[in-house]
N, C-alpha and C positions, 0 to 999 in steps of 0.2 A: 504493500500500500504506500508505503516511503517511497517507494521508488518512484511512482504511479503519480504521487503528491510532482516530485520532481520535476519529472517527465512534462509535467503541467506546466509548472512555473517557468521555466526550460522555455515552452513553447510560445509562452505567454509572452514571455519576455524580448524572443526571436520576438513575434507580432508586432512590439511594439515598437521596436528599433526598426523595422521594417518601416511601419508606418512614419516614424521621426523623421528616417532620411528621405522619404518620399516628401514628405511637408519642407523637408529643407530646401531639396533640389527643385521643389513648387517656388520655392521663397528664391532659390538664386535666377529663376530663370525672369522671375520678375525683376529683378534688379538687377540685372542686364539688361532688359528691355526699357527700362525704364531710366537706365543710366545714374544708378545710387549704388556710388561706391562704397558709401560704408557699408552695405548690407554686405555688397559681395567683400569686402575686405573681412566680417566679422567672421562669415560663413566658411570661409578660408580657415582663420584663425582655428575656427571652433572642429574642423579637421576635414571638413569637404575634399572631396578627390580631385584637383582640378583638372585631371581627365577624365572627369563622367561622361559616358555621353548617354545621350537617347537611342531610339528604337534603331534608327537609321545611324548609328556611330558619330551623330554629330557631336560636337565635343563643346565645352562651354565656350573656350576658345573663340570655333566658329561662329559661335551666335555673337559673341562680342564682334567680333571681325563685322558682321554683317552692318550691327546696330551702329559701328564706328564710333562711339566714345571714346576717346583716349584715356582715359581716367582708369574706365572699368579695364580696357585692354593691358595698361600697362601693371591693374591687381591682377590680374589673370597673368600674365608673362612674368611677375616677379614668382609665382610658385611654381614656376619652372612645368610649363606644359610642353608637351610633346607638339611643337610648333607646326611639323612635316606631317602631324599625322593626316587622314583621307578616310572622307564616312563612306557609306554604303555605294554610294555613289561617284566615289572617285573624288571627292570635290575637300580643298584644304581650306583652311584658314583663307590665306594669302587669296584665294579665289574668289571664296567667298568679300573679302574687302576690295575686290578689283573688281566683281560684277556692279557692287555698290558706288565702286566712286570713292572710297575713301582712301584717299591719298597718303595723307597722315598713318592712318593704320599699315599702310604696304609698306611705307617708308621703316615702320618697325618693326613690321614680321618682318622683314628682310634683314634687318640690323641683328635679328634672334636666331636669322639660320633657317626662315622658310626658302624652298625651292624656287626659284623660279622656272626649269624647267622640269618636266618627267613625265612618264606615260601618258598616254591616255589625254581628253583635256586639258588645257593648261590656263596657269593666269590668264597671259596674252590673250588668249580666245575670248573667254572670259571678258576681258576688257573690250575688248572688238566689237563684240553682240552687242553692248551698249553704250559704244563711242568714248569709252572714259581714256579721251587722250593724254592728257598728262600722264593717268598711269602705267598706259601702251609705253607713251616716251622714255619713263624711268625707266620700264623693264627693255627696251628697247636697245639705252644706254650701255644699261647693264650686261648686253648681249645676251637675251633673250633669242629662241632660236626663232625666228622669223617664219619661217616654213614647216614647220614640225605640224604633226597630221594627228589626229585622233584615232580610235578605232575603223571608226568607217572613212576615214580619211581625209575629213574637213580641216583646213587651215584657218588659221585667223583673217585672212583676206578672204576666203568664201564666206564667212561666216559674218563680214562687213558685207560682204557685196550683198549677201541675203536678206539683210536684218537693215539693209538700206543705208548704210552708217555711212556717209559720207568723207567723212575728216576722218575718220580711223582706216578709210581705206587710204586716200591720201599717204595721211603718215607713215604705213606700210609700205606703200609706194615708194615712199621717199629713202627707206632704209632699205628698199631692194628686195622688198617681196614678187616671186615668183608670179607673174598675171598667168600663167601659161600650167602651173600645176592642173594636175587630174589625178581626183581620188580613184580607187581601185574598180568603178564604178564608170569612169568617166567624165564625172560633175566635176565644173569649173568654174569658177569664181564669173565668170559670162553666162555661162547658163544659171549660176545661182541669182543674178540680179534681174535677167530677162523674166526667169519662174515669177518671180516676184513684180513685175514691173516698175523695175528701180534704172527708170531709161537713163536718168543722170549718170549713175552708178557703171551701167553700161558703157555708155559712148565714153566715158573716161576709159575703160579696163579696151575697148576697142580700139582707142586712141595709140592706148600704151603698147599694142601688139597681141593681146588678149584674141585665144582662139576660142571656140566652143568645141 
């Protein structure tokens, strides 16, 4: 029966700790979104993992990246997160602050040792989809690989041409992005802007020697 008593309490107690840390990681996700660093500094303190992540391997990291506070980012990178890591989806930190535009933020993960390039998607593309030039430019500087292809084979210059991005294809341009690539597929940054009807986009990539 002692044991049984035990076994109870034991279980009881698992429960509630369960429950605790779920309320906590409720409580940091809000103040990250919210941009209140002392919650997230306390919730640290008080021993949070700061590589939790959610269902999809997003990491707290990432959600800070996105939200782009400096404040929260830089309590998050002081307890040392695993800055390269990649959710379910392939997608980093550094990605995630480059689809958003926050310049500031990429300026840091990169100071911490995130990637700029590797498999799969990259910043760059990232950045391309939704013209965040300045941050194309840093990573650009940085030598960023210009040309490097995804799974299915999209470049950051089809991925402008597609997504109509006018000054992100530019810029590409400018540092000698390939107009003439084809993914494994045969799509090319001219048929991705024609699909789309991005005639601007077009007669530019036409301009420059771009085939279909």
């Amino acid at each position: 029966m002692k044991l049984f008593i035990k076994l109870i309490l034991a279980m009881g107690l698992a429960v509630t700790a369960l429950f605790t840390h779920a309320a906590a990681y409720e409580d940091m996700l809000r103040a990250i979104a919210n941009g209140d660093n002392g919650t997230v500094s306390s919730l640290l303190q008080k021993g949070m993992d700061v590589n939790t992540v959610d269902k999809e391997g997003e990491s707290l990291l990432m959600k800070a990246a996105k939200e782009g506070n400096m404040n929260v980012l830089k309590t998050l990178l002081s307890a040392k997160p695993k800055v390269a890591a990649l959710n379910s989806f392939g997608e980093s930190a550094l990605m995630m602050a480059s689809i958003k535009g926050h310049l500031e933020a990429v300026k840091t993960l990169l100071a911490e040792g995130a990637q700029i390039d590797h498999a799969g998607w990259t910043p760059l593309m990232y950045a391309a989809s939704m013209n965040r030039v300045e941050v194309m430019r840093l990573f650009l500087v940085r030598g960023a690989k210009i040309d490097a292809a995804n799974a299915t084979g999209l470049t950051a210059l089809m991925l402008a041409a597609r997504e109509g991005q006018t000054q992100a294809l530019l810029l590409l341009m400018e540092y000698g992005a390939n107009v003439s690539t084809k993914a494994p597929n045969g799509y090319t940054a001219l048929q991705a802007a024609k699909q789309r009807n991005n005639d601007e986009i077009a007669r530019i990539l036409v301009k420059a020697g771009a085939k279909e």
